[in-house]
C-alpha positions, 0 to 999 in steps of 0.5 A: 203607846197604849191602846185599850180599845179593840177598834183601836188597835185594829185600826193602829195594826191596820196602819203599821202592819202589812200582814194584818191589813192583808188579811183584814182586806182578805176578810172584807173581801170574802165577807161582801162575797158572803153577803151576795151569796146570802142576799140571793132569794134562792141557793143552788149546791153551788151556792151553798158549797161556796158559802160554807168554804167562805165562811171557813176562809173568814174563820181562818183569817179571823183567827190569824188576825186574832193570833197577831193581835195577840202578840202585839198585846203581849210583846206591849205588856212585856 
């Protein structure tokens, strides 16, 4: 099965892989976390502590994501 857009194999991993979907709930997670902190009209340190290791949290969990769309990508062309 060939899938060329982006959207679509998010979609198909999300359906076939459990440890993409675990991650790809993790990040939707911490993305809705973000955006109440983000919607506050006023960040205490706490706050702004709390954003900054979340969005390091997403980045890490992009980038795993990233990792396993890659592979799947690759053992498709092999």
């Amino acid at each position: 099965m060939e899938l060329t857009n982006q959207d679509e194999l998010k979609a198909h991993l999300m359906a076939t892989n459990e440890s993409f979907k675990v991650l790809a709930e993790q990040h939707a997670q911490l993305k809705q976390r973000l955006e109440a902190i983000e919607a506050k009209p006023h960040l205490t340190l706490s706050d702004e502590d709390e954003e900054h290791q979340i969005k390091k949290q997403k980045l890490r969990l992009k980038d795993q994501m990233n990792q396993i769309l890659a592979q799947y990508r690759a053992q498709q062309v092999a």
